[in-house]
N, C-alpha and C positions, 0 to 999 in steps of 0.2 A: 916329358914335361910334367911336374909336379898340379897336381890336383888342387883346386879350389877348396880351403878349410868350412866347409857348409854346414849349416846346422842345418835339422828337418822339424818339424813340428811348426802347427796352427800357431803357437805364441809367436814363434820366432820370425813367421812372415809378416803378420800383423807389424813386429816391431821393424822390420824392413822395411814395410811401405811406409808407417810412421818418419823413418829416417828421410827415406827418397822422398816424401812429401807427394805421396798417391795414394792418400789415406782415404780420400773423397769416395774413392768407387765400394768404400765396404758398407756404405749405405741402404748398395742396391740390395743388398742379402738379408734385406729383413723383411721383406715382403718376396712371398712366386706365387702363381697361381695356380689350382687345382686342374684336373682334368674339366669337374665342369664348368671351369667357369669361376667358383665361387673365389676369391679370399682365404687362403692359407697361411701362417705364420710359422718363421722357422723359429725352431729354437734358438735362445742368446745365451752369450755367456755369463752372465748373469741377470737378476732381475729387476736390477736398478736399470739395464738398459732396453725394459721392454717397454716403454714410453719414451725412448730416445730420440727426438726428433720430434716428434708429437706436436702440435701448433697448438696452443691453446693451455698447455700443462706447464707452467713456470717451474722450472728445477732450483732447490736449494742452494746458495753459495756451500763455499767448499767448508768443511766443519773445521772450526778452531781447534787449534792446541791447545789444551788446560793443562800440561805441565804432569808431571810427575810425581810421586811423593817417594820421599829417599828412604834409605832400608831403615833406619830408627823409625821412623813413622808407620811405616810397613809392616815393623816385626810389633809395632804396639797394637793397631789396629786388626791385626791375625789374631794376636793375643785377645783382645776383646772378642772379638769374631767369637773364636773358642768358647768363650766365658757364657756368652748370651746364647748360645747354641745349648750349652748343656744346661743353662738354668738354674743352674745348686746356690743360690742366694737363700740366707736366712729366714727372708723373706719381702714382702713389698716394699720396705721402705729403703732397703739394701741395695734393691734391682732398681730402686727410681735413681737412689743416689748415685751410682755407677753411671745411669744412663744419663745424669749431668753431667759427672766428670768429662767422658765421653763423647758429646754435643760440645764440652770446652775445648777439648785436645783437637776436634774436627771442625773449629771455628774458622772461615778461610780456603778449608778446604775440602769444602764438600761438595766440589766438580769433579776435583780430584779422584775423591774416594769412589764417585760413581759411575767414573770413565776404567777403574782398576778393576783388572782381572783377578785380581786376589782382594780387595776391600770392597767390591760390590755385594757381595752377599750380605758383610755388615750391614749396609746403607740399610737395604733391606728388612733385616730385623730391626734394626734402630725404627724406622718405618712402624712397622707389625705391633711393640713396645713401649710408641712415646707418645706424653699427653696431646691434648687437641694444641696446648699450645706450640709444642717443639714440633707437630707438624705443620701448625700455617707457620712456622720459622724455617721452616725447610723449604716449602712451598713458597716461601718470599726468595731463599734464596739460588731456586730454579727459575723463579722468575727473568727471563728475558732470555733466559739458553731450553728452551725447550725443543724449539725446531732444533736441535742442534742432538740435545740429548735422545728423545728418540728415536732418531735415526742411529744410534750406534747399539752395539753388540750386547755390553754390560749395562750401560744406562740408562740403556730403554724399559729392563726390565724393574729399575728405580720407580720410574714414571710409573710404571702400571702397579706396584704396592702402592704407590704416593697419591694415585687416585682415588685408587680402592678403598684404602682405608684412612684417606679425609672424605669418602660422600656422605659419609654420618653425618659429619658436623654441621655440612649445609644446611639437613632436616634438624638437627639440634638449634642452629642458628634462628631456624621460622618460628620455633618458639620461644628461646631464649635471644633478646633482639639485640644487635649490637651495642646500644646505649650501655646495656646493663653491664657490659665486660671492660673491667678497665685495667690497665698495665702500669707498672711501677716504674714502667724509666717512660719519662715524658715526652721522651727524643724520639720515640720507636712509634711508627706510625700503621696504628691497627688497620688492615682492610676484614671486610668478613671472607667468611669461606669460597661463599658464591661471584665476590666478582676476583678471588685470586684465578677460581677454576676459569670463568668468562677472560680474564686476562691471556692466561695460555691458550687458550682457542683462539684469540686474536691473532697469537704466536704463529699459530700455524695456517692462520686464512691463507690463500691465497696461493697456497702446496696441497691441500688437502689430495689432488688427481694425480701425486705424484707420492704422496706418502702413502698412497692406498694400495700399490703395488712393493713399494719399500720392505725387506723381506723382516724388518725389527720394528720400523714404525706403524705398521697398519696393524697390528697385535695393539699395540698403545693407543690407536684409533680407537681401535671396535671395545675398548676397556672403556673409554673415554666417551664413545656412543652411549652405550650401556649404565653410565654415569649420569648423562643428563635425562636419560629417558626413566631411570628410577625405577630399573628391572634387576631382578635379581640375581647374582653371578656365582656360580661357584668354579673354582680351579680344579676342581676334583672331578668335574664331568669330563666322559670322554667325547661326550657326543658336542660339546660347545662346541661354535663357529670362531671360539677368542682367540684361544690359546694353541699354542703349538701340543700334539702329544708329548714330545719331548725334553718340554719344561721344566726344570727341574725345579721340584719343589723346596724352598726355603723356609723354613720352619722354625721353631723356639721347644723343647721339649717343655711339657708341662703343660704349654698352652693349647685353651680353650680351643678346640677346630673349627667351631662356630666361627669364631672369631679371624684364625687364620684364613680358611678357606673361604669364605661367602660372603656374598652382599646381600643381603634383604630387600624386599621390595620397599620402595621409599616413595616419600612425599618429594617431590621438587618443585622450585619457584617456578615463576611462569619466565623468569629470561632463562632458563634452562629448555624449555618446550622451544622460544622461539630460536636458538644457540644452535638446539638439534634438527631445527627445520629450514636452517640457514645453510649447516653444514651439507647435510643431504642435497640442499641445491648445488654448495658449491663445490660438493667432494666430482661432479657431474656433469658440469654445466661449461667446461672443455672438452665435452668427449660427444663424436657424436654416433649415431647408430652402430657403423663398423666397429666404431674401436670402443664401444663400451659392449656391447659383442663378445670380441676376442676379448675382453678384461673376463666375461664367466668363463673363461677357457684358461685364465690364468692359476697357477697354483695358490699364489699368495692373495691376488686380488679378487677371487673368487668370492672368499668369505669376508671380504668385505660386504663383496657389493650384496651377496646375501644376506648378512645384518641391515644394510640401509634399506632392502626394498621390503624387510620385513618390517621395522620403524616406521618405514613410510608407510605401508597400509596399513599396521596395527595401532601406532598414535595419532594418527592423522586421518581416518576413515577412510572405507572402502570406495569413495566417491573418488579419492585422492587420482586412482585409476583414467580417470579420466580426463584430468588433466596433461595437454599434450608435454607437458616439460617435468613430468614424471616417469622416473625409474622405470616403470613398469610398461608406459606407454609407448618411450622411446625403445623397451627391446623389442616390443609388439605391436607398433607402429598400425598395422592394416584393421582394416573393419570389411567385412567378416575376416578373419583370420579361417583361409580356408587353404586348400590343398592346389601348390603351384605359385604362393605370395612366398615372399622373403621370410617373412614368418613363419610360414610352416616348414621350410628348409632348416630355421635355425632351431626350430624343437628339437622335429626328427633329430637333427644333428646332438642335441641336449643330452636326447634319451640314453646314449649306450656312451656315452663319454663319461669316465669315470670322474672327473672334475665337475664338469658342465652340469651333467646328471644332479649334482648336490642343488644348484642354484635352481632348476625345474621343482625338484620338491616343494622349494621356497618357495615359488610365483603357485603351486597348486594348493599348498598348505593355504596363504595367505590370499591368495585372488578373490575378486568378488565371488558372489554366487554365479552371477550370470555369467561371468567372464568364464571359471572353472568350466560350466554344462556345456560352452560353450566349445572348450578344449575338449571334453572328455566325448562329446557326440562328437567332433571332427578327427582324434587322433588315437584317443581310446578305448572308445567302447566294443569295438570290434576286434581289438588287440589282444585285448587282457591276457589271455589263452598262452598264446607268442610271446609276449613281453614277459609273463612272470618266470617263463623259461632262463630269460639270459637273465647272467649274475650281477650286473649292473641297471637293469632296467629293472628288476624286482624291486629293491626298492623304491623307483615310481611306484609301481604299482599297490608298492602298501599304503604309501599316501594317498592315491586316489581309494582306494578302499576304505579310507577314513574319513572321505566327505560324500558317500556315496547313501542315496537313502533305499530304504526295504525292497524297493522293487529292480530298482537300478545291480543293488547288490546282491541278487538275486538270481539274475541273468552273467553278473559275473563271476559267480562262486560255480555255476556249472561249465562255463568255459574254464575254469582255476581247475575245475575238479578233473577234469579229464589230462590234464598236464601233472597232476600227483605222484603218478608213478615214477615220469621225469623228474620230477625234482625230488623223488626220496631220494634216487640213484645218485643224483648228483648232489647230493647234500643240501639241497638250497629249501631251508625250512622255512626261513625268514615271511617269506609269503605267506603258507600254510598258516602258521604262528597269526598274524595280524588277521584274515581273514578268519579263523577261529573267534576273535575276540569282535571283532567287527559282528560276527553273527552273533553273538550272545548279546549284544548289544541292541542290533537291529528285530531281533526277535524270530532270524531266520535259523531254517533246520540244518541241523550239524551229520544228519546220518548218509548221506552221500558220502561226507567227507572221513566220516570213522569208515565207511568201509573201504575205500579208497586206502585208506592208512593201514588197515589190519591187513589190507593182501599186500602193499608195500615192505611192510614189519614182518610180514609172515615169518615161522622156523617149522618147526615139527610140532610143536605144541599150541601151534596158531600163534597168533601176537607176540611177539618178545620183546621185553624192553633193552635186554640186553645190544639191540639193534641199533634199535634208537638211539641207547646212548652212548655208542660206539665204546660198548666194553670188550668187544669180540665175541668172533662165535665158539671159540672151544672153552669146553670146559673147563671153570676154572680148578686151580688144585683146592687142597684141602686148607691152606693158610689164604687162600686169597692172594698172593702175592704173584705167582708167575701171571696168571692173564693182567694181571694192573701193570707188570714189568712189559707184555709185548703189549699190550694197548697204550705204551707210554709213546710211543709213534705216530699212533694218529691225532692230525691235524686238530689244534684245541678249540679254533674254533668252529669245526664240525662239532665236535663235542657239548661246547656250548649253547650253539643255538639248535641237538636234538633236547638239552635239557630244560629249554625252556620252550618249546614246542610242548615236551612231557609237562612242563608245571600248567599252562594252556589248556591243555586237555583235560586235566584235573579240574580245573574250576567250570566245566560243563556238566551239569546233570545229564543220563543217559549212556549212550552208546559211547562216546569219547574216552571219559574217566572211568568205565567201565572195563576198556580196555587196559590203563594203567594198571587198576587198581588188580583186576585179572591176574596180568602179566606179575605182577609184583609178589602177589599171594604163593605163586607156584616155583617161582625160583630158590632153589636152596640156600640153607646154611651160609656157604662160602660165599657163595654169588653177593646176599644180599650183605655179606660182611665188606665185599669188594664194592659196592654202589656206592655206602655209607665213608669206606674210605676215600674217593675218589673227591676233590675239593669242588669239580663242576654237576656228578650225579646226586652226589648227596644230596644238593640241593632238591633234586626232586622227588627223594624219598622223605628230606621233611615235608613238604609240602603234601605228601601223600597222608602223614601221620598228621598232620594237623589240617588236613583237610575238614569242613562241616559235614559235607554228605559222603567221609569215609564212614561205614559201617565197626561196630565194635567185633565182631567175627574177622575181617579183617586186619584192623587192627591189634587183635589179639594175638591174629595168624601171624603177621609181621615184628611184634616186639617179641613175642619168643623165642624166636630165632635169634636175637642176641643174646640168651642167657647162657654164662659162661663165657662171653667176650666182652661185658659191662665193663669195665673196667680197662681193658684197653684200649677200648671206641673211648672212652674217656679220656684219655692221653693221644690221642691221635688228631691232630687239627682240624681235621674234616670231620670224623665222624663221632668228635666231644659235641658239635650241634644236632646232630641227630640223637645223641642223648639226651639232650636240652627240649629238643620238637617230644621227646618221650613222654615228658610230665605233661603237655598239654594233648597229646593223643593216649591217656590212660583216662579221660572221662567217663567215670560208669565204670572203671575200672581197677578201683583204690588198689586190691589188693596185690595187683602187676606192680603198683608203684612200693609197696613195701619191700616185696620180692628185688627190685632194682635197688633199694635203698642200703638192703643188708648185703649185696655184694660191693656197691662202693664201699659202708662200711669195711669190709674186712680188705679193702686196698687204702684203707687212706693213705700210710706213708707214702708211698709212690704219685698219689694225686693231688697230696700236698707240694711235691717236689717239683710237679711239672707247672707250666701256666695255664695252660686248658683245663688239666686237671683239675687246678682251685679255682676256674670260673666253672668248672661242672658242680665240683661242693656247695659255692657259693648260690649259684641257683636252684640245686635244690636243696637248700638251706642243713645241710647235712650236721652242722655244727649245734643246729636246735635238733637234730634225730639222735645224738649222741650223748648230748645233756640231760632232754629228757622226750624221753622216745615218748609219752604217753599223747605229750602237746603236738607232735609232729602228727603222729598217727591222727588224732582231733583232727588237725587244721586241714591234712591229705582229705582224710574220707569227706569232709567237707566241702572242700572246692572239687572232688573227683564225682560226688554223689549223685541228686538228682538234678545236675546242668551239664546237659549235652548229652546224656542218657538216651544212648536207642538199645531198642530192644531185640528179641532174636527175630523172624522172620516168623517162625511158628512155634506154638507152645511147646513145652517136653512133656515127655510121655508120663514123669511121676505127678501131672496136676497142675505143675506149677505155672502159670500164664503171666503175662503184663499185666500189671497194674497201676493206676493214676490217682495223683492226688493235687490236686489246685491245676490239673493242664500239666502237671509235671511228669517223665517218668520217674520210677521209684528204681534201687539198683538193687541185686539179692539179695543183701543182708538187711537193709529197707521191707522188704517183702515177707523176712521169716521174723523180723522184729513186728510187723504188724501182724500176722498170724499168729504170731506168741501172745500180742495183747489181745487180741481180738477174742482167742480161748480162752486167754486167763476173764476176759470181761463176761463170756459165756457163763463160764465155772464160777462166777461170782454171781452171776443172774441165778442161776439154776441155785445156788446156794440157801439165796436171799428167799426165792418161792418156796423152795422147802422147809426153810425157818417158818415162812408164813402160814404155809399149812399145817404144821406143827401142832404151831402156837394155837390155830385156831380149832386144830381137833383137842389141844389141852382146856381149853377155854367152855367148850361144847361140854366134854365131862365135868368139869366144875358147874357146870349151869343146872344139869341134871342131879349129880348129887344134892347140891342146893335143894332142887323139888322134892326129891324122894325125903 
């Protein structure tokens, strides 16, 4: 008997039971419960449907079709695309012209353009590009399709240039008042900036609890937050709660990044204050304890709900807390918040959850005071030790360290300190790092923690930076190139954050920067050629050279060692800024810098050639050293002479000592120019009295011949 034709797979039963009309029982599988007891959510298959069923969250109708645009339209608007990307117009009044033509041709259909996976980028620059007026005309004619547009794929990311760059205009608006703007066609009916933006917020009332998990509209939200609150934005941070990493940036060459990238902090009206304290109620106000809960547990709605409880307590005061139908209050519900309430289950639970974990930050950053002491005596103060162990709970811990006062942080820098050896082994600097700065801060001592770290770092020669910044332990060769080739393997961001751990330690007087500057002095040739190349250590060898309380012995020890690879560190990405850090760590020490001068000199062709290369020329102005070398020489010894001038430790043996003049020190060629004057003024005194005595034993004989 022939077999039954079956499919297998998750899809293919779902569409079974759809068929057979037994679709009701896949309900039950969005909720099981734990072992203890608590509320567990299973994963869904996507994330539109983690709110499915939800009482209280009205879901959007289904999103329109807006049609197509056919391939003539298609291949014109690529073509533009193109044009405005590369930027090669004559100039402003070419690129305006164009960008009418263009706003002509896409009259009708600019739903179109914005729903297209090939003309979205357009939209975009047109966006980035056009005056304030072609944006409230775009902005009118989004009007009534917003709920619609940011939910989708390509045209959500519309919405959010379209925001971004009309919030100006609203502040332009408050002082240039609608009366005063008027339009040439009669029929066209002005609104101003602030109620088109109020308009689309109406748009979307009443979905707010369900676009907040929406995996393209809750980006467009937190843009839109961000907007009425009149906070600053940039697309360029990693660290924002806004944007996805994997954004891709649309750009215009040539243009201003100011301009592309950020928002400034602004003035906003006051129905923008109340717009934002409406939404916050109502992004919320469907959802109750549980399930706004499991939203910090969600991936996309996470950073939602951590923008709004930061809003809500940072524009609205710390009182806000207390109100029972506040963000804050509903996830934390009990008073005391103590060990064995609902409350304390859902921290703990916060702390090592690598989602959860972000949203904690936020309620510790932002809580009141008392609320914070209040947390921090019931869940952390006896932790610290243990938490800054795991890779997840560290960072709590750097937040609580940054609301933490002298005494407090005190008692938690010696539980931190005993867990150092731990976390060198396992790479997790991240702590160390913020507790460093916390104590520079706080006024507390760093020398627990330097010696903690030099028996961590330990090699043969005590301290190595080479450890730290995960350049390896063997030797490198003679070019630098084989240890950079097997240190190409390890993990970048272990690398990164031993390097900024090492920038860290440098801006502490004492035992800390000590150890740096140490470890740095004694490494070879090769070594410190391979630092300087590397795009993440580098960093902390300029910071060594342009450190204040690096010493000139130091710094003398470490720029010598690049003489006879000037010129390549010039051409090389990474370590062309460490020749750049050179001129401000030659202070007190003009003559290093003329010495650097005449080997660029004699490479120019090749650093003309490169782009590093003519930003090294350029900064140190090489094209006035080769015009007229006498003004260069002037202007060096001048800015190199006596500012920032330290002296050696102890005199030298032929006389020669420190010298001051106005509080300043003097540098040695300073010192033999006032000892030359100071003789020649000698040899001129001594001169002058011997003229006088002279004269007056000549004068003595004439008085006497006179008598006789």
């Amino acid at each position: 008997m022939p077999k039954e034709n079956r499919k297998r797979g998750r899809r293919e039963e779902e569409k079974k039971r759809k068929r057979d009309g037994h679709d009701d029982d896949a309900t039950h599988k969005r909720h099981k419960k734990s072992i203890d007891g608590q509320q567990e959510f299973a994963p869904f298959d996507s994330e539109q449907q983690y709110f499915e069923g939800l009482d209280g969250v009205p879901h959007p109708e289904e999103m329109p079709y807006y049609g197509q645009l056919d391939e003539e339209e298609q291949e014109y608007f690529k073509r533009a695309d193109e044009l405005l990307e590369l930027n090669q117009f004559e100039g402003p009044e070419e690129r305006a012209l164009f960008l009418e033509n263009v706003y002509q041709e896409a009259e009708e259909k600019e739903l179109k353009i914005a729903n297209s996976q090939s003309c979205s980028r357009l939209m975009e620059r047109l966006i980035l590009l056009s005056t304030p007026a072609q944006l409230k005309s775009l902005f009118q004619k989004f009007n009534g399709h917003f709920l619609n547009l940011v939910q989708h794929r390509f045209a959500s990311h519309c919405c959010e240039a379209l925001f971004i760059h009309a919030a100006p205009m609203v502040t332009q608006e408050m002082v240039a008042p609608l009366e005063d703007q008027t339009s040439s066609d009669p029929n066209e009916i002005v609104a101003s900036m602030e109620n088109l933006y109020l308009f689309a917020i109406n748009e979307l009332e009443g979905y707010l609890g369900y676009l907040m998990t929406d995996p393209y509209a809750s980006h467009t939200l937190r843009v839109l937050l961000l907007v009425l609150a009149g906070l600053p934005f940039s697309q360029s941070s990693k660290k924002s709660p806004v944007q996805s990493k994997r954004k891709e940036k649309v750009g215009v060459t040539g243009v201003e990044r100011s301009k592309e990238l950020t928002l400034e902090k602004r003035t906003v009206p006051e129905a923008f204050t109340g717009a934002l304290e409406k939404i916050i109620n109502d992004s919320v106000s469907g959802l109750d304890t549980t399930y706004l809960r499991a939203l910090a547990l969600h991936q996309t709605g996470n950073p939602t709900l951590q923008l709004l409880l930061q809003l809500e307590l940072s524009e609205f005061g710390k009182q806000r807390a207390k109100d029972e139908n506040s963000i804050i209050h509903r996830l934390l519900p009990d008073d005391p918040i103590a060990e064995g309430t609902e409350s304390a289950s859902f921290i703990n639970g916060l702390i090592y959850s690598p989602i959860g974990s972000r949203l904690l930050e936020t309620i510790i950053e932002f809580a009141p005071g008392k609320m914070f002491k209040a947390l921090y005596r019931e869940f952390f103060k006896d932790r610290m030790g243990s938490l800054a162990r795991n890779e997840i709970a560290g960072y709590v811990v750097g937040k609580i360290l940054e609301r933490l006062n002298k005494e407090d942080l005190e008692e938690a820098m010696h539980l931190i300190v005993e867990q150092i050896p731990g976390l060198v082994e396992r790479n997790r600097t991240v702590v160390i790092k913020t507790l460093i700065e916390r104590c520079i801060i706080r006024g507390v001592s760093t020398a627990p923690i330097a010696a903690q770290l030099e028996a961590g770092y330990s090699g043969v020669n005590g301290f190595e930076i080479s450890r730290l910044l995960k350049l390896g332990g063997d030797a490198p060769s003679e070019d630098g190139k084989k240890s950079s080739e097997s240190t190409s393997h390890q993990s970048h961001p272990d690398r990164l954050h031993g390097s900024l751990l090492a920038q860290a330690m440098l801006a502490v007087p004492g035992p800390l920067s000590n150890l740096i500057f140490d470890s740095l002095a004694r490494v070879g040739s090769s070594l410190s050629l391979q630092i300087a190349r590397d795009p993440t250590a580098s960093r902390t060898l300029q910071a060594a050279l342009t450190s204040p309380i690096a010493t000139v012995i130091f710094r003398r020890k470490i720029i010598q060692q690049f003489y006879g690879h000037i010129a390549e560190m010039s051409l090389d990405p990474a370590a062309s800024h460490v020749i750049d850090s050179v001129w401000e760590g030659t202070h007190g020490l003009a003559f290093i810098r003329e010495r650097i001068a005449e080997e660029l000199a004699e490479n120019e062709a090749a650093m003309r050639e490169s782009f590093v290369g003519r930003a090294v020329w350029r900064n140190w102005r090489m094209d006035l050293y080769k015009r007229r070398r006498g003004d260069w020489v002037k202007e060096s010894r001048t800015s190199a002479g006596n500012e920032g001038f330290q002296s050696f430790p102890e005199p030298r043996g032929d006389g020669r000592r420190e010298a001051e003049k106005g509080g300043k020190h003097l540098s040695a060629i300073e010192l033999a120019r006032q000892k030359y004057a100071a003789s020649k003024k000698q040899k001129e005194r001594e001169a002058k009295t011997t003229e006088k005595e002279l004269h007056k034993a000549a004068k003595g004989k004439g008085k006497a011949a006179v008598t006789a």
